[in-house]
Biotite code that builds the C-alpha atoms (Angstrom):
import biotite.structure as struc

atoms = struc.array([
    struc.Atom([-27.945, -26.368, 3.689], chain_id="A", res_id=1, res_name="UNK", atom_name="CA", element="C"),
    struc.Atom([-27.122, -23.462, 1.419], chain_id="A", res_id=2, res_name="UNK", atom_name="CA", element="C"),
    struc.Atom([-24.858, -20.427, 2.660], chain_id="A", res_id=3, res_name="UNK", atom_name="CA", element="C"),
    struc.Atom([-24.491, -17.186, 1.119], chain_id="A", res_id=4, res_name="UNK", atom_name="CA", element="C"),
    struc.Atom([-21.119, -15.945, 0.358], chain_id="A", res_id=5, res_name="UNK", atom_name="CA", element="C"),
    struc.Atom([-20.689, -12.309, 0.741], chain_id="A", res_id=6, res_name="UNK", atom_name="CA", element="C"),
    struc.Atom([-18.897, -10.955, -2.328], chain_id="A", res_id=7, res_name="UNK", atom_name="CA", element="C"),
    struc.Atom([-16.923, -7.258, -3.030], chain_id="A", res_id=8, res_name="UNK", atom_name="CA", element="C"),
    struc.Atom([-18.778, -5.001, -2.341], chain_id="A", res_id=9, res_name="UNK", atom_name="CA", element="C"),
    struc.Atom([-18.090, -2.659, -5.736], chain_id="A", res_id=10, res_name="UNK", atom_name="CA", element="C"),
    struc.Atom([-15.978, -0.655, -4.649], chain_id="A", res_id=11, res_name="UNK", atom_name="CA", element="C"),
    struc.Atom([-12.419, 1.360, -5.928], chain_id="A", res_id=12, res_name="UNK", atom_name="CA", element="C"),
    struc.Atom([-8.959, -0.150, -4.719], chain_id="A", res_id=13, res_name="UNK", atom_name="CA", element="C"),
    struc.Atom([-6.300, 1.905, -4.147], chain_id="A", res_id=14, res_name="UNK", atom_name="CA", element="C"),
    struc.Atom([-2.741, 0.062, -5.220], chain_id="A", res_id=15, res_name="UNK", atom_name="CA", element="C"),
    struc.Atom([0.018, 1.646, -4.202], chain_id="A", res_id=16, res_name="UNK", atom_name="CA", element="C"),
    struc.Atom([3.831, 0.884, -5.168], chain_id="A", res_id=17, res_name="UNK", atom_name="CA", element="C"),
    struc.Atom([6.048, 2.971, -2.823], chain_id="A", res_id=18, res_name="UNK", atom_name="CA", element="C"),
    struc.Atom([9.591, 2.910, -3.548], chain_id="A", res_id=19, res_name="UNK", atom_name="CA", element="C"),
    struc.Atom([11.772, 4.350, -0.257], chain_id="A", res_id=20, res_name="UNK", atom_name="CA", element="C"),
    struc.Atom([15.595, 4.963, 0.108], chain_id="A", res_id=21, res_name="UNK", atom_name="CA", element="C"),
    struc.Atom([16.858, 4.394, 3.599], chain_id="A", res_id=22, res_name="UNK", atom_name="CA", element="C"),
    struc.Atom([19.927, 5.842, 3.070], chain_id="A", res_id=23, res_name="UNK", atom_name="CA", element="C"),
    struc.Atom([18.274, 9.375, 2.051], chain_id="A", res_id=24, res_name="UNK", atom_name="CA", element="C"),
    struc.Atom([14.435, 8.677, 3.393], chain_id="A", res_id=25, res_name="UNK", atom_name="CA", element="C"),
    struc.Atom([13.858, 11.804, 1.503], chain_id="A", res_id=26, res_name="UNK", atom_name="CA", element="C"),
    struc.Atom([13.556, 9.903, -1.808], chain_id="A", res_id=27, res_name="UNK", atom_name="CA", element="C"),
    struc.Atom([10.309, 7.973, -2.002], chain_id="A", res_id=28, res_name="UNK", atom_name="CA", element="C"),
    struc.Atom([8.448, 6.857, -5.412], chain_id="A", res_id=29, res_name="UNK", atom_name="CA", element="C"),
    struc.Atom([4.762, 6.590, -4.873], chain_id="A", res_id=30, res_name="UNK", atom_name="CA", element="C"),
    struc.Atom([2.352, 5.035, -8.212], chain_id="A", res_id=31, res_name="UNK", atom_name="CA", element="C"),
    struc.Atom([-1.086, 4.720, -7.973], chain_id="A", res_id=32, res_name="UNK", atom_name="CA", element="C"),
    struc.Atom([-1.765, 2.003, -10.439], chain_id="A", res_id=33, res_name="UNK", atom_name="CA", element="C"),
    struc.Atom([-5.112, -0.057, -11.429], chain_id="A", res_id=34, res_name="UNK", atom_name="CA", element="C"),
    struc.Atom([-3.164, -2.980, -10.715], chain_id="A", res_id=35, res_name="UNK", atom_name="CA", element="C"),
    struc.Atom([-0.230, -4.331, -8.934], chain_id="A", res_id=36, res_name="UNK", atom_name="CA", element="C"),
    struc.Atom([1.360, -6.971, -11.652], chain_id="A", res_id=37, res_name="UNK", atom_name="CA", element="C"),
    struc.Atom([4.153, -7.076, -13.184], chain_id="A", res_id=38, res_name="UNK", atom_name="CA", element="C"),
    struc.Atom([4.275, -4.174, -15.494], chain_id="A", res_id=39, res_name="UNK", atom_name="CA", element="C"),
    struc.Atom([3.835, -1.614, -12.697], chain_id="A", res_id=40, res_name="UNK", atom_name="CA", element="C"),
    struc.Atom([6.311, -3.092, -10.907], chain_id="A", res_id=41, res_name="UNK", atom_name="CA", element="C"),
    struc.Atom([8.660, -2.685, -13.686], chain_id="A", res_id=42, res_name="UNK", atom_name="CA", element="C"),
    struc.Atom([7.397, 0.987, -13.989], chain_id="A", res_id=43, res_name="UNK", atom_name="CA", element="C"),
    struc.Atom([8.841, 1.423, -10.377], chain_id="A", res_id=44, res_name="UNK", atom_name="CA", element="C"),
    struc.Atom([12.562, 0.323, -11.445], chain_id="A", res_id=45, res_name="UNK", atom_name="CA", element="C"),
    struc.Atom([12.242, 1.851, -14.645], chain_id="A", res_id=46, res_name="UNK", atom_name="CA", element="C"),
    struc.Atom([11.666, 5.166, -12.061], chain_id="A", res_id=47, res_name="UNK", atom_name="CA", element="C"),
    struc.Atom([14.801, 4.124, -9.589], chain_id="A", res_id=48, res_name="UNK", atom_name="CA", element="C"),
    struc.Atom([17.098, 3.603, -12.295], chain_id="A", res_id=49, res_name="UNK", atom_name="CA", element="C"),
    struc.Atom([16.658, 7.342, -13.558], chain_id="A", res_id=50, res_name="UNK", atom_name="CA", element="C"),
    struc.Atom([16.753, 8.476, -10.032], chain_id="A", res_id=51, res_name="UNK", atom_name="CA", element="C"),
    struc.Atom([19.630, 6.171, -9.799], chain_id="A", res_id=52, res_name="UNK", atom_name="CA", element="C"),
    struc.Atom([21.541, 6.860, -12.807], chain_id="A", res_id=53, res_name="UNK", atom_name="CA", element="C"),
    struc.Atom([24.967, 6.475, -11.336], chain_id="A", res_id=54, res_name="UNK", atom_name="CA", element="C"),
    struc.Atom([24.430, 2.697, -10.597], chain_id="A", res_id=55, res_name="UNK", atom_name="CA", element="C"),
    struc.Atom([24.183, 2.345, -14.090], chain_id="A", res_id=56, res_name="UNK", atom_name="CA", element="C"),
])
């Protein structure tokens, strides 16, 4: 017996990275990115450290 599988249906994903500081919940980095992978991840620190430059 043969099934059909239903597939995507076509349409736009929205990833999201959001970034949040407890300490100060007034600090929040939000990217929209076509992906979620590695490099936008690293875009995210890259975006906390110059926030964050006093860690450093």
């Amino acid at each position: 017996m043969e099934y059909e599988l239903p597939s995507v249906s076509g349409r736009k994903r929205l990833n999201t990275n959001v970034a949040l500081n407890v300490s100060a919940p007034q600090e929040v980095i939000v990217r929209f990115d076509e992906a979620i992978d590695a490099e936008s991840t690293w875009k995210v620190y890259e975006q906390l450290l110059e926030l964050h430059q006093d860690f450093m």
